[in-house]
Every structure is written in structure tokens, then in C-alpha cells.
C-alpha positions in Angstrom: -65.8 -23.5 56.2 -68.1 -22.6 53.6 -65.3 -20.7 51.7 -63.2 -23.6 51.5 -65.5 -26.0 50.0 -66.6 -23.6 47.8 -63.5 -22.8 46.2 -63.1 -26.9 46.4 -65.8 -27.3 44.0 -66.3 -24.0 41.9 -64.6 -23.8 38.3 -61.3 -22.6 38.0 -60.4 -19.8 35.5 -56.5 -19.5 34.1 -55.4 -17.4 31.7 -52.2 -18.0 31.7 -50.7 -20.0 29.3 -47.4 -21.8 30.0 -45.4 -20.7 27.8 -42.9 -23.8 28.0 -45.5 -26.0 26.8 -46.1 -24.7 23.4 -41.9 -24.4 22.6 -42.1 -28.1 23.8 -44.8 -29.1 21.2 -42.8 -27.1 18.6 -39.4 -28.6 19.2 -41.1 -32.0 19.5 -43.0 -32.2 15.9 -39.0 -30.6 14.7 -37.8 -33.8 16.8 -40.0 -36.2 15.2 -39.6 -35.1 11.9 -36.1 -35.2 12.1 -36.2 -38.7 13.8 -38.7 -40.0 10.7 -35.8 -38.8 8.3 -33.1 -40.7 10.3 -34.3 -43.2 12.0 -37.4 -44.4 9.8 -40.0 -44.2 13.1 -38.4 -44.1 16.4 -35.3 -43.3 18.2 -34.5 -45.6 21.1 -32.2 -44.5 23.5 -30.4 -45.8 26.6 -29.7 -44.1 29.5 -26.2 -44.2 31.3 -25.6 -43.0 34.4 -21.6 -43.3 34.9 -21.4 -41.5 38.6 -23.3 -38.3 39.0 -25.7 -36.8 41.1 -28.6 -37.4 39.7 -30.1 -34.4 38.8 -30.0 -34.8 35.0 -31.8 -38.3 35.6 -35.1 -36.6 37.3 -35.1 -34.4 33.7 -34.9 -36.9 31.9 -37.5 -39.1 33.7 -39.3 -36.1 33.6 -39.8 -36.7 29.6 -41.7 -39.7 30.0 -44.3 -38.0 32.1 -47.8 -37.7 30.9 -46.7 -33.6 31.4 -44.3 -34.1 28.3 -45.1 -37.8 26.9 -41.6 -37.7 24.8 -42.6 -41.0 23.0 -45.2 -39.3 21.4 -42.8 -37.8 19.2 -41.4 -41.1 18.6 -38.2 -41.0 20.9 -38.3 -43.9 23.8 -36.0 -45.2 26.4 -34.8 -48.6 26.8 -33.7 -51.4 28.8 -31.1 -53.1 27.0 -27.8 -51.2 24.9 -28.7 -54.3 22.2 -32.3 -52.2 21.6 -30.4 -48.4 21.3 -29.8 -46.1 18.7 -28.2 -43.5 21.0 -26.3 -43.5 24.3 -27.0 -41.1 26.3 -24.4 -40.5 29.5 -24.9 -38.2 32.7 -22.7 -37.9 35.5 -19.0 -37.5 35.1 -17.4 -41.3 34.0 -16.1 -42.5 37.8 -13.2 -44.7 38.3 -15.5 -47.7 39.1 -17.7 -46.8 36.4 -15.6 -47.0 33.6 -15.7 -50.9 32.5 -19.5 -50.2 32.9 -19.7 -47.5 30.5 -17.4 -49.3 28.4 -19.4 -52.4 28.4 -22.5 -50.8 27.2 -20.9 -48.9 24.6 -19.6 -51.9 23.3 -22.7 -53.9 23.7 -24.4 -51.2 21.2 -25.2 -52.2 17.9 -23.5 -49.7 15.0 -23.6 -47.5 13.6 -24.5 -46.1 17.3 -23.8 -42.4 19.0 -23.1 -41.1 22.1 -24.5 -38.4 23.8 -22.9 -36.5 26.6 -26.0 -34.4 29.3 -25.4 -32.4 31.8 -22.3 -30.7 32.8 -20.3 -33.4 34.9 -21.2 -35.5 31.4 -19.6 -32.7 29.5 -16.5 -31.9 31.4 -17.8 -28.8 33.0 -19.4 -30.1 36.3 -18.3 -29.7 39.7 -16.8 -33.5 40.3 -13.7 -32.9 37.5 -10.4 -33.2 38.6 -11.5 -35.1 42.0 -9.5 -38.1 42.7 -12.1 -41.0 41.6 -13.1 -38.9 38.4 -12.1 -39.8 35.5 -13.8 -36.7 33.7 -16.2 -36.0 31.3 -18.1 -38.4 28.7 -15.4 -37.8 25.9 -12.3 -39.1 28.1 -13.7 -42.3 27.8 -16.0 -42.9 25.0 -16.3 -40.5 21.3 -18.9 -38.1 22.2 -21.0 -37.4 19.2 -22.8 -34.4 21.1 -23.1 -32.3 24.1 -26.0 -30.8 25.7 -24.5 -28.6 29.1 -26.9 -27.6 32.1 -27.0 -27.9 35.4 -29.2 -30.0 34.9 -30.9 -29.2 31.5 -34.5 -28.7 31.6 -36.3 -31.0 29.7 -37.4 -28.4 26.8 -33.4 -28.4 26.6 -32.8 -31.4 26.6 -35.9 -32.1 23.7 -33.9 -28.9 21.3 -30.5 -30.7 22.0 -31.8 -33.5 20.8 -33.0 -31.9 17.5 -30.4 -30.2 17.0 -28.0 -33.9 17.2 -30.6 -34.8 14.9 -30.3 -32.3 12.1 -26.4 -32.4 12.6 -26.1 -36.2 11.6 -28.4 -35.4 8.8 -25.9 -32.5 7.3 -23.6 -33.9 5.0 -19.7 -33.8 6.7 -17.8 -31.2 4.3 
């Protein structure tokens, strides 16, 4: 007993560093630089989930942890499709979903972009070619970009990102 409550209270020593953390911090100050070039201060972005199995959801919730804090670097989530820069769709676009999707992307002010995350999102996942799939992102909606995983982390997710980011600031040749 008295080796339990002394490992309870005595200090804990880590060396180990994570090393996901500091590639996080460094692809986030690329982010927000890039999204102070673009977007003046903030990128808002709304979340679509057209039919898929949630996986890429909990990675992206995972952003707005205090672990990652993605608003930090001036990227948030919203409500509304009327508040969004970018639309950002998971899941593979269902049959039932497709007036939904749809809907919001119409309901987005413009210039806007779409996003495709994960693989059902990008045509790749294990749902295409089922009977109430429609496929991927792009057979419904232009797809600006594509970040593929199954699901992406969220240190992929934040490097997709930048990387849209710097392509809409090259110049089209």
C-alpha cells in the first residue's frame, strides 16, 4: 500500500519527447501564416459529414482539443455554411445525403472551396460502388483538395491543410 501512494504523489520524470507535438507546432505557425496571407486572420470551416463512419470526425474533433487547440493558429469550425470559408466533407456522399450536401454547398458564400478527408471522401474508401453510394466528394460537388487516410491523423490533416493553403496562393499557370 505504501508503494502505491507513493508513486501517487512522488514527481514524475519523462524524457521522452513526443515527437508529434513539435511537427504539429511547426506545421501549425506554416498554417497560420498561410491563413494570414489568404484569409486576412482566420479560416472558418464547416464540417460535412455526407454518410461515413465516423472515424475521420473523431480526428477532426480531435483538433479542437486543448491537446492540439487548432484555433490557435487561427483555423475554427463553424455552425452555419453562411459563416465558411471552406467545406470540408468525410464519408462517401450517400444517396440520401446528396440534397444535403448540396444544400450546404449552395448555402456557402463565394468564392468558397471544398475539401474532400478521408478515403470514402476521396473515392478510395471501402463504401464505393455499394448500392446507396453515390461515391466520393468529387461525384457530387468540385473538390478543390484531397487529403486520403484511413482516417488521417490530425498532424495530417493540419499539413493537408497547409498544403491547400499554399496551393490557392500559387498563381494557376
Amino acid at each position: 500500500m505504501h508503494k502505491i501512494i507513493r508513486n501517487i504523489f512522488s514527481r514524475k520524470l519523462s524524457s521522452v519527447k513526443d515527437p508529434t507535438t513539435e511537427d504539429f507546432e511547426i506545421t501549425g505557425l506554416q498554417l497560420k501564416e498561410h491563413v494570414c496571407r489568404v484569409f486576412g486572420r482566420s479560416l472558418a470551416i464547416r464540417e460535412l459529414d455526407s454518410g461515413s463512419d465516423n472515424s475521420a470526425e473523431i480526428e477532426l474533433n480531435n483538433l479542437s482539443t486543448p491537446h492540439y487547440d487548432i484555433e490557435r493558429f487561427g483555423v475554427s469550425f463553424v455552425a452555419s455554411p453562411r459563416h465558411a470559408d471552406v467545406l470540408l466533407i468525410t464519408g462517401a456522399v450517400t444517396r440520401n445525403m446528396q440534397e444535403a450536401v448540396m444544400k450546404t454547398y449552395a448555402a456557402m458564400p463565394r468564392p468558397c472551396w471544398v475539401i474532400a478527408v478521408g478515403d470514402d471522401a476521396c473515392g478510395e474508401g471501402l463504401l464505393n460502388g455499394s448500392y446507396g453510394v453515390l461515391g466520393g466528394a468529387d461525384k457530387v460537388l468540385p473538390v478543390d483538395f484531397k487529403i486520403p487516410g484511413n482516417p488521417p491523423a490530425p498532424l495530417e490533416i493540419m499539413q493537408g491543410l497547409a498544403s491547400f493553403m499554399e496551393s490557392i496562393r500559387q498563381p494557376k499557370a
